[in-house]
N, C-alpha and C positions, 0 to 999 in steps of 0.2 A: 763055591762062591768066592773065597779068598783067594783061589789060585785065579780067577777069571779078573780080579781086581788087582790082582798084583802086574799082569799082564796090563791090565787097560793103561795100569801107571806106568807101566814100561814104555808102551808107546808113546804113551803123551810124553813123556820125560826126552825121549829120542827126538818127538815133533819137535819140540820147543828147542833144542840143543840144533836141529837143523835150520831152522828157522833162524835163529841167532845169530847162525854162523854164516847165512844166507845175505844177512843185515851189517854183519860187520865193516863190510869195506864201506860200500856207499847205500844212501835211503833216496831213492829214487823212486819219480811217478808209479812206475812199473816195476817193479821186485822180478828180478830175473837171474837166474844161473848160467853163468857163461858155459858153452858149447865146448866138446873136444872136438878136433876134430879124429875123424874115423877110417880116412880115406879122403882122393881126390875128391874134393864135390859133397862130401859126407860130413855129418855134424850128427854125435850124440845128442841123446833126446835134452832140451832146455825148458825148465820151468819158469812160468812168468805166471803171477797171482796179481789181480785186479778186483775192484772190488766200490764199489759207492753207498751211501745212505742218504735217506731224505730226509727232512722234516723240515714239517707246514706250518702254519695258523690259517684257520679256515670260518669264514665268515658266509652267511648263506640267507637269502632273503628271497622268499616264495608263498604265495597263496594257499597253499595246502601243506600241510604243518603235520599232517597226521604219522601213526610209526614212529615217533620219537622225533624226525627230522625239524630240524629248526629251530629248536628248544636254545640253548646257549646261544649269546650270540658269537661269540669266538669258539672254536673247537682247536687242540692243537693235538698233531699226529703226525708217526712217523710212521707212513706207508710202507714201506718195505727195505731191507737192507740187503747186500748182493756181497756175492764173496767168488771171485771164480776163478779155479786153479789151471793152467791152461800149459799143456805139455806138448813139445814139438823137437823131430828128429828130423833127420834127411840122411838117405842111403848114399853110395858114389855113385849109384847110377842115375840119382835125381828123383829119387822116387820118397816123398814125404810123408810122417807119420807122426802117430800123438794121441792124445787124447783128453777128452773138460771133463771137469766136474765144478757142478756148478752147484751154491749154495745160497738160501734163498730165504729171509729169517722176516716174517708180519709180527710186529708188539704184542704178547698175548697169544701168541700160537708156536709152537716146538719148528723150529727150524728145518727144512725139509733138503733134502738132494733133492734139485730139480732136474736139472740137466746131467748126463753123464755116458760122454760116447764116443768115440777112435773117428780119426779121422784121416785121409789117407789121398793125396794127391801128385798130380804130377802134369808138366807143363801141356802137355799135347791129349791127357787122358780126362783132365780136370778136376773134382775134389769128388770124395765120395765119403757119405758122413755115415753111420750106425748106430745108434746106442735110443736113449731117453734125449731126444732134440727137437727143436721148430721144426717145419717143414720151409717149402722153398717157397710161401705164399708171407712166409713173414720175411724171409731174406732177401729177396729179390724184387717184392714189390713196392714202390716209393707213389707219395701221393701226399694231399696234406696234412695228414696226420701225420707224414713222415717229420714234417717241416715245421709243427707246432714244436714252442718250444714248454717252460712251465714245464708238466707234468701229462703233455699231451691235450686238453679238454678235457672230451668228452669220452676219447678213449685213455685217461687218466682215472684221478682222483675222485672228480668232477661229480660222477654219479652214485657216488657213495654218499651224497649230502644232500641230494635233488629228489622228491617225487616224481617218480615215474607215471604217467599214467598208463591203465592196467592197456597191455595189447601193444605198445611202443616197441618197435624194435631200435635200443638203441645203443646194440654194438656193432662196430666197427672194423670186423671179419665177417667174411663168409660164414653162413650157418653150416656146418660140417667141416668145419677147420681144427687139424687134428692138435694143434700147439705141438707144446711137451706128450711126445709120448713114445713106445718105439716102435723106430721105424727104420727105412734107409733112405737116403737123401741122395741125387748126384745129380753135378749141377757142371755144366760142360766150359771146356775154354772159350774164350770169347774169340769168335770168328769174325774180323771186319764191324766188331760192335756187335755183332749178333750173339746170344746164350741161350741157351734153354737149361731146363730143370724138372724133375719127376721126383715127386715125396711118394714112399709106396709106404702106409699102415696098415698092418693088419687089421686091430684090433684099436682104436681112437680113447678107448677106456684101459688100455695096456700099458705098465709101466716095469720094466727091469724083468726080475723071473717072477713074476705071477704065472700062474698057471695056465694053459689056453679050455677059457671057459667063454663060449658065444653066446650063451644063456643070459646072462645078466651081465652091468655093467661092474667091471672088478676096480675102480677108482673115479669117484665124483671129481675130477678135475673143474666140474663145470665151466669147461669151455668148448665154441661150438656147439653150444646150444641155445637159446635163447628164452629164458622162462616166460616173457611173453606168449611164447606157442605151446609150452608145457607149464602148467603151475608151480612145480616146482624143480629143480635141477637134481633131484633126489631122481623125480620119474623124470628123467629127459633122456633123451634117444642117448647112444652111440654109436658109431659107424662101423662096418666090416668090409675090408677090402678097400681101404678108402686110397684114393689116386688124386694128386696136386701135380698138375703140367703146367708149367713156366715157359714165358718168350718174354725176351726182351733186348732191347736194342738200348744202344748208347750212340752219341754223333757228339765228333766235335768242330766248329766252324771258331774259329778264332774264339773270339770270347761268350759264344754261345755254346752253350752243352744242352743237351737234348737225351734225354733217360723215358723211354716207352717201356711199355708192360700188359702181359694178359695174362691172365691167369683161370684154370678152368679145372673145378671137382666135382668129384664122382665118389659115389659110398651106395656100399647098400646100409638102410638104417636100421637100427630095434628098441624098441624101446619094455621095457617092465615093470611090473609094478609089483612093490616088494611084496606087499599084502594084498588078496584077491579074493572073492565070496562069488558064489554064484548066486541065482536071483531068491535060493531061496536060505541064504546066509553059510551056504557049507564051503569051506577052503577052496579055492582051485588047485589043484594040482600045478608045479615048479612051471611046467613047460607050455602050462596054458595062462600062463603071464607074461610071454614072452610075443609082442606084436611087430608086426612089420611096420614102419611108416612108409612115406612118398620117397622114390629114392631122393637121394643129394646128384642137385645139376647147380652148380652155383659157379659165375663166372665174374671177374673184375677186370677194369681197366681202369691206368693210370699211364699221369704222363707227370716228370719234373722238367721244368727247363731253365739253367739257370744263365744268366748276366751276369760276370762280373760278381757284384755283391748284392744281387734281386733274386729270388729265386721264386717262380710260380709253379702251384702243383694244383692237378687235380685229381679226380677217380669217379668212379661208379662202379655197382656192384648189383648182382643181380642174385638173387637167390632161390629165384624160381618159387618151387613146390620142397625146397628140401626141407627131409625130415618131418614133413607137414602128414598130420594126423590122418586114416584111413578111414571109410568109413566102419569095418570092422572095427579098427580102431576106438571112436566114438561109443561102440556096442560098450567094446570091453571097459572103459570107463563109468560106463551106467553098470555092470554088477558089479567094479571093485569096490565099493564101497560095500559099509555092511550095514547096520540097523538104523545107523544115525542117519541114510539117506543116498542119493546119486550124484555124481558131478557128472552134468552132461552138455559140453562144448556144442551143443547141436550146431551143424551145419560149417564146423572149421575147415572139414576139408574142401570145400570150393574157395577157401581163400588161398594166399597165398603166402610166403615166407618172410616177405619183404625185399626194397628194391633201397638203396641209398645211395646219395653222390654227397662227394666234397667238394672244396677248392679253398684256394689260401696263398699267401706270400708271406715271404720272412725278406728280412734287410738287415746286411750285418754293415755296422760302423764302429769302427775302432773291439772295443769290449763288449759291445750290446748287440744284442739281437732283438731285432720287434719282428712280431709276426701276428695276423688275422688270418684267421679261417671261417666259412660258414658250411654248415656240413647238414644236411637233410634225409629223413626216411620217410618211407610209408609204406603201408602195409594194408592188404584187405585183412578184416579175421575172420569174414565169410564170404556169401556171397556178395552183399551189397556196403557194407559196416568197413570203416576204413579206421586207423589209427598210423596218425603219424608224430613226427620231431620234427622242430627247428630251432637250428643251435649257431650261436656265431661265439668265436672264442678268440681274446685278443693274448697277447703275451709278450713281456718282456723278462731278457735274461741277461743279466753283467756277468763277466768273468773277472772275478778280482784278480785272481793269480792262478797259475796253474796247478787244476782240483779242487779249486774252490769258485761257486758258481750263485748268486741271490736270482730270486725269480720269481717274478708275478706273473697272476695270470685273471681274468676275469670272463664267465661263461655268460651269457644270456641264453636262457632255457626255455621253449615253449612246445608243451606236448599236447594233444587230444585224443579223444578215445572215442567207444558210442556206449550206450546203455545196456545193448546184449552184451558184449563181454564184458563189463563191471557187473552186472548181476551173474554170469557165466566164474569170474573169479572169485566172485562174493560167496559163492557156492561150494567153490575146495575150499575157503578159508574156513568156514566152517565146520564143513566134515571132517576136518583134521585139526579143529579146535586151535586152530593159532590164533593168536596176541596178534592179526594186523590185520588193519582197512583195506578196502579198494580205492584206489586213488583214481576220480574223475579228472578233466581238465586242469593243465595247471602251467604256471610260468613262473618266472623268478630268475635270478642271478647268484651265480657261485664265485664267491673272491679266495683267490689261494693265496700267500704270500709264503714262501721257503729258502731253503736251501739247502745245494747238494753236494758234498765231499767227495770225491772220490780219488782214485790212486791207480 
């Protein structure tokens, strides 16, 4: 133990001495190490570290108060802080290389690597990425979530402060979108405006060297699922074999630019349930907890186009049946439970995943940015039984100086549900004895006020 701490000090002692040394000439936006060169056309690899934090005050006013939501009237929080070390070389024959690591710290939770992966391109062959990264559905597609400013809405802050009603789908990816996980990415030269792109994941619950286990999911990322179709993100599917294929076009007409996009995934899904009974209370056996869902077919479009200093975006997104529950599925929910009772979704599988569109403008003048969006879903959760969102979200953002950013933002939130699925969630909350309600209809307005540092 003392030798492994004398070592740990070794290092940090060396970090900080480089780092120092790193800082000494000049403190600039961007922290970077000048390049050797290596050759004609050739640059040893250069470090550049970036990095932002936020913080809020959040104010929230809503019909339905339950879950703790709504209690204080100011909340003040700092969402998330970012740290990202970003290393890049070039060969003499033009061929690029490097590699992130990306660091990624919530108040109250251990700081995680999220990101961390080599990346490798070259003008004619195009970039080709590997490690723990997005796929090309986060990089490539632009819409008005791209163009909100604030802290995004609704795919922000936003719904950490709001009652959901139970069955709402209201995130703002595809259901089967693999984020942070690993994979390989490549994403081609732009021909005449034209690109395409292919994320291939194995495993959507896979991170760095885990083991390869199909069986159950090896990290709750919970993302690309949506607890509205699973009660909790604990049981919610992950994907195998999952595929994200990319088009997109760019045009430019004098002061018009023009940014198209489609996007279309595929996965086979599985979902587990960690603890399993059969009907007449005895364990299931590991591999008869492991169910299939509906494959993932989920496809999106967007378009941006911008004037000048107007920019309008929209999108839609379709998510078919993905990940959506079996009827065997259904079965095996009715014996996981055990003495205390059954959760039984009857009839989810004739619904469907959900379908959502956007739209929005931003207008930049001088230091400000304004921007509106209204952005809508819905969803069957069975045959006849619908639940949807309607959200409109406005935002302004100043840039006092460069890295330094104040930003408002204001949500108008209005969701609805039906009765079967609030007694359908009413049901797992119980059999697993949590501390929280079903939330029927509700509406209300989310106010953020912050700001963001960054370097």
């Amino acid at each position: 133990m003392k030798i492994n701490k004398y070592k740990i000090l070794m290092m940090s002692s060396a970090l900080v001495a480089c780092l120092s040394d790193m800082h000494a000439e000049e403190v600039k936006s961007e922290t970077s190490m000048s390049p050797a060169v290596t050759g004609a056309g050739g640059s040893a690899p250069a470090l550049k570290i970036a990095g932002f934090t936020n913080v809020i005050g959040v104010s929230t006013v809503q019909k339905n108060k339950e879950n703790g939501r709504g209690g204080a009237p100011v909340a003040i929080a700092v969402p998330k802080s970012d740290l990202s070390f970003n290393v890049n070389g070039k060969t003499p024959t033009g061929y690029g290389y490097g590699y992130v690591v990306n660091f990624e710290s919530i108040s109250a939770a251990s700081p995680s690597l999220t990101r961390n992966y080599v990346v490798f391109t070259h003008n004619y062959l195009g970039s080709v990425q590997i490690g723990n990264v997005k796929g090309v559905d986060d990089s490539m597609s632009q819409s008005a979530y791209t163009i909100m400013g604030g802290l995004g809405g609704i795919s922000g802050s936003a719904p950490d402060y709001f009652n959901f009603s139970e069955g709402v789908v209201k995130g703002t990816t595809m259901t089967g979108s693999p984020d942070i996980a690993t994979k390989v990415n490549w994403v081609s030269p732009s021909l005449g405006g034209l690109q395409v792109g292919v994320s291939y994941t194995p495993n959507t619950s896979h991170l760095g060297k885990l083991g390869r286990n199909n069986l159950s999911a090896q990290t709750n990322n919970g993302y690309g699922h949506e607890i509205t179709i699973y009660p909790d993100n604990l049981e919610a599917p992950f994907g195998l074999n999952n595929f994200v294929y990319s088009v997109s076009y760019e045009r430019l007409w004098k002061d018009i630019k023009v940014n198209l996009n489609a996007l279309l995934l595929t996965e086979r899904a599985r979902v587990v349930f960690p603890l399993g009974y059969d009907s007449v209370g005895a364990p299931l056996p590991a591999d008869s907890r492991v169910f299939k869902t509906q494959h993932s077919n989920a496809y999106q479009l967007s378009a941006l186009v911008t004037y000048k200093d107007v920019e309008v975006a929209a999108g839609f997104l379709n998510n078919q049946k993905s990940r959506l529950m079996t009827k065997e599925l259904i079965q095996g929910y009715k014996r996981n439970k055990d003495a205390r009772g059954s959760y039984n979704p009857e009839g989810a599988d004739l619904g469907n995943s959900g379908k959502a569109w956007n739209m929005g403008t931003r207008y930049t003048f001088g230091a400000y940015q304004a921007a509106v969006g209204y952005f809508q879903s819905d969803r069957k959760t069975d045959a006849t039984n619908t639940a949807t969102m309607k959200a409109v979200t406005t935002t302004l953002d100043f840039k006092a100086v460069e890295g330094l950013v104040f930003f408002g933002e204001i949500n108008f939130i209005k969701t609805k549900t039906n009765q079967k699925f609030i007694d359908s969630a009413q049901r797992y909350y119980n059999l697993d004895l949590k501390a929280q309600s079903t939330i029927g209809n509700n509406s209300g307005a989310v106010l953020i006020l912050g700001t963001k540092v960054s370097f």
